[in-house]
C-alpha positions as MATLAB code, in Angstrom:
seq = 'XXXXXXXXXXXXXXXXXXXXXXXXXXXXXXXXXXXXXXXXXXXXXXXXXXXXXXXXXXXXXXXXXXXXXXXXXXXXXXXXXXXXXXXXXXXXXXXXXXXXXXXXXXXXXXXXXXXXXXXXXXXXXXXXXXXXXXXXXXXXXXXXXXXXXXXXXXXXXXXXXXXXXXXXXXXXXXXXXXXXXXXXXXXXXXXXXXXXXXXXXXXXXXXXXXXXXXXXXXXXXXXXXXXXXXXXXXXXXXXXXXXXXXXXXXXXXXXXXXXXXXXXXXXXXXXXXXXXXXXXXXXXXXXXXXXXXXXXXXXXXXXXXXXXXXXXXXXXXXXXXXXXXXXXXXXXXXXXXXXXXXXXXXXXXXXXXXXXXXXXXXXXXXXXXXXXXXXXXXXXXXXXXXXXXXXXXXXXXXXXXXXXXXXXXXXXXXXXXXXXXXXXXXXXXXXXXXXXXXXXXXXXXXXXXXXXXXXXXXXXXXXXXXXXXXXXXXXXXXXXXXXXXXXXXXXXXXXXXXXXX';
ca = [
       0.000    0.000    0.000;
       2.842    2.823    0.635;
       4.270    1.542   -2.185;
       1.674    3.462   -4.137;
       1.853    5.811   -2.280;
       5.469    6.297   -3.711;
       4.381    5.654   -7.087;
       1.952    8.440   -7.205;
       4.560   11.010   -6.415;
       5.595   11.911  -10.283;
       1.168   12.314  -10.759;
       1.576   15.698   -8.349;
       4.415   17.239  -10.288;
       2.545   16.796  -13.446;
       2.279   21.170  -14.270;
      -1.106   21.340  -13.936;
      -1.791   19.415  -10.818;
       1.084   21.149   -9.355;
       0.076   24.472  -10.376;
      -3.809   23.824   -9.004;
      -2.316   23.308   -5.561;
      -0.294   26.795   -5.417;
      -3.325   28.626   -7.074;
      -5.318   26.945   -4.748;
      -3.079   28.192   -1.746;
      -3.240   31.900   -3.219;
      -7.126   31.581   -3.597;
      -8.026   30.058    0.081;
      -5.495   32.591    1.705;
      -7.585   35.351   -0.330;
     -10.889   33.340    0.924;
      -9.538   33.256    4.228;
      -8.747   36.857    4.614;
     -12.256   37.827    4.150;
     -14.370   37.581    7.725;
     -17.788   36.125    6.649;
     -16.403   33.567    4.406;
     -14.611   30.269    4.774;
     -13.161   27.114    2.918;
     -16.233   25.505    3.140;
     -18.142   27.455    1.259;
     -15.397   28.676   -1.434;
     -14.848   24.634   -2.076;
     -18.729   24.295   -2.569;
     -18.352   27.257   -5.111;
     -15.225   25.666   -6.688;
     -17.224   22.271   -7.018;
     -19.137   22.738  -10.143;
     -16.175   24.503  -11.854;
     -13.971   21.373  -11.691;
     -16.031   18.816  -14.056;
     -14.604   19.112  -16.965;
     -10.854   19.384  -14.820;
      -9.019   16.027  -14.432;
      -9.763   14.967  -10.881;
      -5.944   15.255   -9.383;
      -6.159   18.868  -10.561;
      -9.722   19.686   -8.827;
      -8.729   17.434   -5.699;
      -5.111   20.100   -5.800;
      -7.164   22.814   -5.847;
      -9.434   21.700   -3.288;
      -6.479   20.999   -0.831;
      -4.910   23.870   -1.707;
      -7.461   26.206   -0.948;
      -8.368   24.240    2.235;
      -4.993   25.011    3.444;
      -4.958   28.383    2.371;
      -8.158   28.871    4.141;
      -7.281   27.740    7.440;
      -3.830   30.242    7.324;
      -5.628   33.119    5.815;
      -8.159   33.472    8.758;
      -5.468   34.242   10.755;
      -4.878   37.813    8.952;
      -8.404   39.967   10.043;
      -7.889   37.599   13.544;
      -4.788   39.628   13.866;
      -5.050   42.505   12.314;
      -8.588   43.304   13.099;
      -9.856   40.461   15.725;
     -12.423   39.439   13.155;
     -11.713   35.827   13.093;
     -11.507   35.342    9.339;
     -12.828   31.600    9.805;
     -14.618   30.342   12.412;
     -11.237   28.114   13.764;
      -9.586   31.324   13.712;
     -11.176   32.424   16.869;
      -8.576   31.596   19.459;
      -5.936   33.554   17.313;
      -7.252   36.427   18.522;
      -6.560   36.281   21.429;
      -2.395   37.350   21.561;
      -2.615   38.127   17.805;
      -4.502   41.309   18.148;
      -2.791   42.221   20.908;
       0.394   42.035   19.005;
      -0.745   44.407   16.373;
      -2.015   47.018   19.112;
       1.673   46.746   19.729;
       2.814   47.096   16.615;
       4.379   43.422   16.293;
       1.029   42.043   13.400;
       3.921   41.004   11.347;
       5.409   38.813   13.858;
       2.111   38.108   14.479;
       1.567   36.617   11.338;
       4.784   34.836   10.445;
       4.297   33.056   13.532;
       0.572   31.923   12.512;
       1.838   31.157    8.704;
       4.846   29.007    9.844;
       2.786   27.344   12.443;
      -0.112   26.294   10.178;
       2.254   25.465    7.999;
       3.931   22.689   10.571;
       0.353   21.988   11.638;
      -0.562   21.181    7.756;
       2.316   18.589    7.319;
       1.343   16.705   10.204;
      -1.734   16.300    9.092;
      -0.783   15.553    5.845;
       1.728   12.717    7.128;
      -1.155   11.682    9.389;
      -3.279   10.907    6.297;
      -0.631    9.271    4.708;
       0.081    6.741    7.861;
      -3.341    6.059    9.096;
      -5.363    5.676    5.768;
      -3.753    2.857    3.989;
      -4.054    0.386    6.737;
      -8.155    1.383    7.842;
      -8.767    0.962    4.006;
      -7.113   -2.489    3.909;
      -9.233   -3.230    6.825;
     -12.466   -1.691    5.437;
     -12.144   -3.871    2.298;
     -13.313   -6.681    3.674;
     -16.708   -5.209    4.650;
     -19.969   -6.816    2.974;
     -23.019   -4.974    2.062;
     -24.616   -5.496    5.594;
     -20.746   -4.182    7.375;
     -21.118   -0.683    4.769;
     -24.725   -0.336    5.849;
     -23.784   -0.230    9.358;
     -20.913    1.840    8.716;
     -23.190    4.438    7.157;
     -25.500    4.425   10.213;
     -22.535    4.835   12.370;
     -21.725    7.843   10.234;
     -24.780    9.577   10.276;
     -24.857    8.665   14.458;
     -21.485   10.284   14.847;
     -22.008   13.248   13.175;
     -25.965   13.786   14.917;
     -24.389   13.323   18.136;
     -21.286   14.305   18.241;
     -21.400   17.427   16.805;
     -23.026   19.485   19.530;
     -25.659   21.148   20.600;
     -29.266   19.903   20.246;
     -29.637   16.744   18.924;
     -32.777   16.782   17.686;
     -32.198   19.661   15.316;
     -28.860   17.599   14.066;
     -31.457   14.710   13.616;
     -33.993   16.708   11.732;
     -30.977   18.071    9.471;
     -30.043   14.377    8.654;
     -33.236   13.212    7.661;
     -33.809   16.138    5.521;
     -30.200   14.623    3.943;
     -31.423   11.382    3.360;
     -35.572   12.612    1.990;
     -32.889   14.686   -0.327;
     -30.681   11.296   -1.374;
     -33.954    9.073   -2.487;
     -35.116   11.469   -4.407;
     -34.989   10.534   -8.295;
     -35.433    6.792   -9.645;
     -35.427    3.911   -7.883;
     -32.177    1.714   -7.839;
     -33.955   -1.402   -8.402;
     -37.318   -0.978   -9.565;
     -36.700    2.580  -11.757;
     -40.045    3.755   -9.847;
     -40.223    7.325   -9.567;
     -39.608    8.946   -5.651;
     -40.716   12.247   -4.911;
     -40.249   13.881   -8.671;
     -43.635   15.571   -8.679;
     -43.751   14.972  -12.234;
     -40.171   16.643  -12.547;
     -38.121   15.124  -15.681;
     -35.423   17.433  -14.069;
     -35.484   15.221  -10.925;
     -35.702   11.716  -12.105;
     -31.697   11.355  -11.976;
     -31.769   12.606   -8.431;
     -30.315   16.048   -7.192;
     -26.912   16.717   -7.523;
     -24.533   16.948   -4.871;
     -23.022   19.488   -6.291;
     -26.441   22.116   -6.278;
     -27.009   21.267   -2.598;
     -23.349   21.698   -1.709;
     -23.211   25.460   -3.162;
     -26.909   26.030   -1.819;
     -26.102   25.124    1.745;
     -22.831   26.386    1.822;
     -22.149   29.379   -0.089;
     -25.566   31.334   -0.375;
     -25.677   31.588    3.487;
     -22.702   33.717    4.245;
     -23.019   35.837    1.091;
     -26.895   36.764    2.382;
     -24.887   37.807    5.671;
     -22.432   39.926    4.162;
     -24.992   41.328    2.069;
     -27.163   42.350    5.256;
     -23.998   43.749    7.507;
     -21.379   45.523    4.730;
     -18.392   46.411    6.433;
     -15.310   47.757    5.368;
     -12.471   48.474    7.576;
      -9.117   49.816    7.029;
      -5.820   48.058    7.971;
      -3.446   50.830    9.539;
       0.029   49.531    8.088;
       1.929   51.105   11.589;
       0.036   47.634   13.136;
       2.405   45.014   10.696;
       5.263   45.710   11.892;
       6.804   43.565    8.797;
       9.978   42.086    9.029;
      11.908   39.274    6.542;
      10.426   35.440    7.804;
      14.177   34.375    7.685;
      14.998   37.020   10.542;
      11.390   36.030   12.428;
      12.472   32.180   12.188;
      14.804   32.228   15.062;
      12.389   33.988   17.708;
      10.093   31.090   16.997;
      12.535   28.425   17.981;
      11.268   28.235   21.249;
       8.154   27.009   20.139;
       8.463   23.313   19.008;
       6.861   21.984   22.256;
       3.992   23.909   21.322;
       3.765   23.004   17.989;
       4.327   19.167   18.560;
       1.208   19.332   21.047;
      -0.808   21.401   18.948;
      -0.411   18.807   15.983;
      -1.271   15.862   17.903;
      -4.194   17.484   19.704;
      -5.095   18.833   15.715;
      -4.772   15.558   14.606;
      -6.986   13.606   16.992;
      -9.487   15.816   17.152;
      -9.530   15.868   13.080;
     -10.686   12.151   13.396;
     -12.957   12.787   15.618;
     -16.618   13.272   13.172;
     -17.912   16.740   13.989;
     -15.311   18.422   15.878;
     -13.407   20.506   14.167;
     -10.551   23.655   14.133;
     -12.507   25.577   16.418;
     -12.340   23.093   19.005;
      -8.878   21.871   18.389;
      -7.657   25.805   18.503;
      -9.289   26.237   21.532;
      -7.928   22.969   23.546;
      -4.398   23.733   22.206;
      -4.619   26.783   23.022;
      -5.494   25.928   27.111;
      -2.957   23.343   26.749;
      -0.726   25.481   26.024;
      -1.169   28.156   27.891;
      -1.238   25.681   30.985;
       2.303   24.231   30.256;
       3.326   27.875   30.155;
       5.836   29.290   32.588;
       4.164   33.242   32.225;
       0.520   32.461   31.863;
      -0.477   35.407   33.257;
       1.230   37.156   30.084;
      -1.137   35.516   27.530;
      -4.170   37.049   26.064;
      -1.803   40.429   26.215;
       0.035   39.550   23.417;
       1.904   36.048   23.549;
       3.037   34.995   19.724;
       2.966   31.441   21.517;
      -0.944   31.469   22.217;
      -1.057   32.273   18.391;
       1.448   29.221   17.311;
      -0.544   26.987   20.013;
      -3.955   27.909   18.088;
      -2.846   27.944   14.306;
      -1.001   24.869   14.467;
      -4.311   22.648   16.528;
      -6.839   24.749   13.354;
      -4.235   23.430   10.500;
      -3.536   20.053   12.045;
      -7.026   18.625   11.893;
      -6.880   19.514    7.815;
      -6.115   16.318    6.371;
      -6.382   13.904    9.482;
     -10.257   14.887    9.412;
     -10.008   13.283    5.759;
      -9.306    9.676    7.421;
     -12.222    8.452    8.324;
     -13.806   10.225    5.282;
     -11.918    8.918    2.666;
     -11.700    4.892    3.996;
     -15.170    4.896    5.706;
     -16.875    7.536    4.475;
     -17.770    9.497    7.380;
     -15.997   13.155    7.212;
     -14.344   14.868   10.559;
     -15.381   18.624    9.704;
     -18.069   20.154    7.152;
     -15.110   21.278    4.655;
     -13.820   17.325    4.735;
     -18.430   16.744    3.757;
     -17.960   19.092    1.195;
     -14.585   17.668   -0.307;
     -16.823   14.004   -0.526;
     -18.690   15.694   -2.658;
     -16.005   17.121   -5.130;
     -15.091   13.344   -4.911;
     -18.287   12.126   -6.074;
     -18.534   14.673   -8.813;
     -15.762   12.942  -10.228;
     -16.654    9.652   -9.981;
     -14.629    8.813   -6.998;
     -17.018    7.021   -4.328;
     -15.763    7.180   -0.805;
     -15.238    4.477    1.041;
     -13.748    0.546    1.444;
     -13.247    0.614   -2.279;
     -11.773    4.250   -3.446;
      -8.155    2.721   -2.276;
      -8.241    0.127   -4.779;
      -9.961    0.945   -7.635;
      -8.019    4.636   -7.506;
      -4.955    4.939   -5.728;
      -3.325    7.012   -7.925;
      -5.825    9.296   -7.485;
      -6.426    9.335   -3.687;
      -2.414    8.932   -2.931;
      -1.243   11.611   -5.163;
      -4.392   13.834   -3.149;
      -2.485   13.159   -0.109;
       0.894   14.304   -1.688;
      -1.066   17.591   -2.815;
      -2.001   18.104    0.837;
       1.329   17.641    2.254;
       3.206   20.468   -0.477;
      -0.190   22.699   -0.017;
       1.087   23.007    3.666;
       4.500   23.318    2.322;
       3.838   26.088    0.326;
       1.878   28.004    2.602;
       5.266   29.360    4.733;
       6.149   30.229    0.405;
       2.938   32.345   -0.043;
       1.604   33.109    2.659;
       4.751   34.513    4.455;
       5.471   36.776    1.520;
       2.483   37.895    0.198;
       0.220   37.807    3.910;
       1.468   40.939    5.352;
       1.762   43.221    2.042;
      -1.086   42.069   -0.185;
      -3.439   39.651    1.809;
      -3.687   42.142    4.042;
      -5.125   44.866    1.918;
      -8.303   42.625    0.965;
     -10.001   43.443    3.782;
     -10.342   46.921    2.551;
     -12.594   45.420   -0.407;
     -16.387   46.233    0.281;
     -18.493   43.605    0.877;
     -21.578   44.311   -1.341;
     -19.492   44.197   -3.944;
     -17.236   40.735   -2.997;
     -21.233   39.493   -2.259;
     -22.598   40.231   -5.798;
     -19.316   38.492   -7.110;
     -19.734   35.601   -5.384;
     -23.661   35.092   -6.157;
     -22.620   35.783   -9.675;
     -20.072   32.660   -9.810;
     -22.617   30.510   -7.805;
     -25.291   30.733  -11.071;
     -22.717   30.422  -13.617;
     -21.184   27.027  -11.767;
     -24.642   25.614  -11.128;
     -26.171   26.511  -14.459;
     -22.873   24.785  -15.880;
     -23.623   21.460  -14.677;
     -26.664   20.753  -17.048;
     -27.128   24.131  -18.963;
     -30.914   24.439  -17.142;
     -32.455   27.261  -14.786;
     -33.879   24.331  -13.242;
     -30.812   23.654  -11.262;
     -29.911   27.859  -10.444;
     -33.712   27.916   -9.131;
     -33.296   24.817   -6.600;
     -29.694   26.085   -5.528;
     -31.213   29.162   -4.666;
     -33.840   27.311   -2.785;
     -31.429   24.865   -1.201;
     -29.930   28.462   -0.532;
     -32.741   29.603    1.435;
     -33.362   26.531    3.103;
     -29.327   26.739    4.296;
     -30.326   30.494    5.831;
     -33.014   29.392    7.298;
     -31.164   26.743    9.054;
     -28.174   28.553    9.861;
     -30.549   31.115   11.667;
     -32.250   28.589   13.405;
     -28.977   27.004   14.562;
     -29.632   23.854   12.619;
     -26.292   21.948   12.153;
     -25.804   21.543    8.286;
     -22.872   18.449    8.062;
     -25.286   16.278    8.875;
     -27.815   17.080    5.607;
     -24.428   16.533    3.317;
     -23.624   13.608    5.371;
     -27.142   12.740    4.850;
     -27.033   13.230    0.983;
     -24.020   10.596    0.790;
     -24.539    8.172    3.231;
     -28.447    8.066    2.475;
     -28.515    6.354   -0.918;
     -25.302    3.997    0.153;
     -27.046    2.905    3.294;
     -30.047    2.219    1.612;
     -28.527    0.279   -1.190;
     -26.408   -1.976    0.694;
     -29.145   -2.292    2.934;
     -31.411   -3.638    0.071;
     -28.554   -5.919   -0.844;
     -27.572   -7.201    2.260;
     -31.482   -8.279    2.178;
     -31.620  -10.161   -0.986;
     -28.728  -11.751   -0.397;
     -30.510  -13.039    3.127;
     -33.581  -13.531    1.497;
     -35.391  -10.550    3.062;
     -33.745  -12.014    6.682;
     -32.836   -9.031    8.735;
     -31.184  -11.383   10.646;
     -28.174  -11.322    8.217;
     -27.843   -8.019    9.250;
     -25.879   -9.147   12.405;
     -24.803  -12.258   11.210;
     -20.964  -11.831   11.580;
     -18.644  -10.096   14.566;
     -17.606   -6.982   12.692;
     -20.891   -5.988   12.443;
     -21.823   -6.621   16.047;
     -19.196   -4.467   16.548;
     -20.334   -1.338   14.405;
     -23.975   -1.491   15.988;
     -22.096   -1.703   19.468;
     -20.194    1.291   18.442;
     -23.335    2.919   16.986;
     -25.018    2.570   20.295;
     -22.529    4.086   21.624;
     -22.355    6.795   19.686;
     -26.184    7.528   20.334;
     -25.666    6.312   24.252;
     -23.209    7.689   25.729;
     -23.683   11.852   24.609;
     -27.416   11.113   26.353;
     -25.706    9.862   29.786;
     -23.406   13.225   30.099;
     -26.318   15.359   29.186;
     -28.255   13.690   31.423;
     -25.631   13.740   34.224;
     -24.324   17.604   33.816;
     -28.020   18.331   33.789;
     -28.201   16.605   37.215;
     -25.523   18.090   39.160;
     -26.570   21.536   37.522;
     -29.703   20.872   39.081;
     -28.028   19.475   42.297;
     -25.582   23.103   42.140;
     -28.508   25.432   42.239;
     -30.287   23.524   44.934;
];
């Protein structure tokens, strides 16, 4: 298995797979730098652009601008303590501090160095833990996939936080979406209303940019704001020169990638929460804790390493089970599935080229970063966030219509993204979770046909269904999953109760 890994080395220097990954840097730094907007949603815009690319150049892209993304936050965090991405959050809380003082440079080279670092863990990560869960996942049946598709949607309903029921309501509404179209078996017609458009289903790819990107453009449409950098705050000096005041940091930056890492794996957790527990970490190995959160570039190293770490690793489970660690690794499944590529037990063999030399773009996306980003961050980047957002909003919308509209050449599709759009707002506002509706999407129709195979070949016997130990083991796991988030709510409920008597 690594020895195809190896072998699909020369793929990534190809020119234009290479040169998807560094535009894809510039363009997620760009994305990054611009508070309202995140990877997620400029991957879900990228999507339908990409079908007529080779897939190792729209999977470069994708990882390029996912790593770009998770640096570029970091800039407005700093310079303006407008988190630029939602992971970005602990940044800035020494990074603005720093630029009060006149050290946002610093500031900066510290957070594109350590996201850097944090990027080619990951990266390795993916590259040491895949392989061997896909070998393992291969010998899954129909009725071992169905279960792992329940466990997927369980994970990512409750472990994702925050009411339950709404992250239940938001899968269900995934998998109505995913049976939508023909029947598999019998070519019966589901919930077309006497729609030609819908008999093949609804594409990933309208639902992805629906969700995703329409959302934060209608909020940067309602609250324009444009704010000046002052360029006293950058405080720019050469990265070579910065290099050796970060030298002290490698403890920091070797916790930070492990806790990054783990909590990538982990379905539904994400930067935010990885930032956040590095940063405490962190800050409670600390020999001056009572400097940080007054301008510490080590509370900014500690954060953007843990937001960059959980990159790729959250791609583990996604790409050999099919169940993705953060809503950017849901939307990449998608971009997979556009091109053909079907996540899961079966993506390692059939493609390996493909998925190994998308682990070697991820590794020199994070490579390039401390290349782009440390140049370019602190004199150009930076200036973006003068741009008015009415205008970046109207740009945006515009690409939306021309990628959907692409996909078939029909209205059809622009006038259900824009509903999928409003359904997306509505959620958002209502604090529905929206991974699990993607999650949903793709797990839905794979459940249900391995489900429907795992039945013929047991002869309508849902016995056969836990017929062997590895799938005794996934619904123990699944219960679980559902089990044990009920039991802490339930107990921190009690001794709240048992505090205020």
């Amino acid at each position: 298995m690594y020895t195809d890994l190896l072998h699909a080395l020369p793929n990534v220097f190809a020119l234009a797979n290479f040169a998807a990954v560094i535009i894809g840097v510039i363009a997620g730094i760009v994305v990054g730098a611009m508070p309202g907007l995140s990877a997620t949603m400029a991957i879900s815009v990228l999507v339908p652009f990409t079908f007529g690319l080779e897939p190792l150049v729209a999977l470069g892209l994708m990882a390029g601008i996912y790593n770009g993304a998770m640096y570029g936050g970091a800039i407005p965090a700093v310079l303006l303590r407008i988190p630029g991405t939602p992971a970005a959050v602990a940044t800035t809380f020494d990074g603005y501090p720093m630029a009060q003082k006149g050290q946002g440079g610093f500031a900066l080279q510290v957070a594109v160095v350590s996201s850097s670092l944090g990027g080619i863990a990951s990266a390795f990560a993916l590259m040491l833990l895949a392989p061997p869960l896909s070998k393992v996942t291969l010998l899954f049946g129909p009725s071992e996939v169905f279960w792992v598709a329940v466990f997927g949607l369980c994970s990512i309903i409750f472990l994702l936080g925050g009411s339950v029921i709404k992250g239940l309501i938001s899968a269900c509404f995934g998998v109505f979406v995913s049976v939508v179209g023909s029947d598999p078996i019998y070519g019966n017609d589901r919930f077309t209303f006497s729609q030609l458009e819908l008999l093949d289903g609804i594409s990933i790819v309208i639902l992805l940019v629906g969700l995703y990107a329409l959302p934060p453009v209608i909020d940067l449409l309602e609250k324009p704001l444009k704010t000046g950098v002052d360029d006293n705050k950058l405080g720019t000096e050469s990265l070579w020169k910065a290099l050796p005041r970060m030298k002290g940091f490698w403890k920091t930056w070797l916790r930070g990638s492990l806790i990054g890492i783990w909590i990538g794996i982990l379905p539904g957790a994400g930067g935010s929460m990885a930032a956040f527990m590095s940063y405490n970490e962190a800050r409670r190995s600390s020999k001056t804790p009572d400097t940080w959160g007054e301008g510490e570039p080590e509370g900014v190293a500690a954060a953007e390493v843990a937001n960059n770490a959980d990159t790729a690793s959250a791609l583990i489970p996604a790409l050999t089970l099919g169940i993705p660690g953060t809503a950017v690794a849901a939307v990449m499944l998608g971009g997979l599935l556009v091109h053909g590529l079907q996540p899961g037990p079966m993506l390692f063999r059939d493609n390996s080229d493909i998925v190994f030399g998308f682990m070697w773009q991820f590794l020199f996306g994070a490579i390039l970063l401390v290349l782009l980003g440390g140049s370019l961050a602190t004199n150009s980047f930076a200036k973006l966030l003068n741009l008015p957002r009415p205008l970046l909003g109207a740009i945006i919308i515009v690409l939306m219509v021309i990628g959907v509209y692409s996909i078939h050449g029909r209205m059809f599709d622009v006038y259900l993204m824009l509903g999928f759009g409003a359904v997306g707002w509505v959620m958002d506002k209502l604090k529905f979770p929206l991974p699990p509706v993607v999650l949903g999407l793709i797990l839905g129709a794979f459940a249900e046909e391995n489900l429907r195979l795992a039945l013929r070949i047991g002869r309508g016997d849902w016995a056969v269904l836990f017929q062997n130990t590895t799938s005794l083991v996934l619904v123990a796991l699944t219960v679980g999953v559902i089990v044990v988030p009920l039991v802490k709510s339930r107990l921190a409920k009690a001794r709240q109760a048992e505090g205020q008597a």
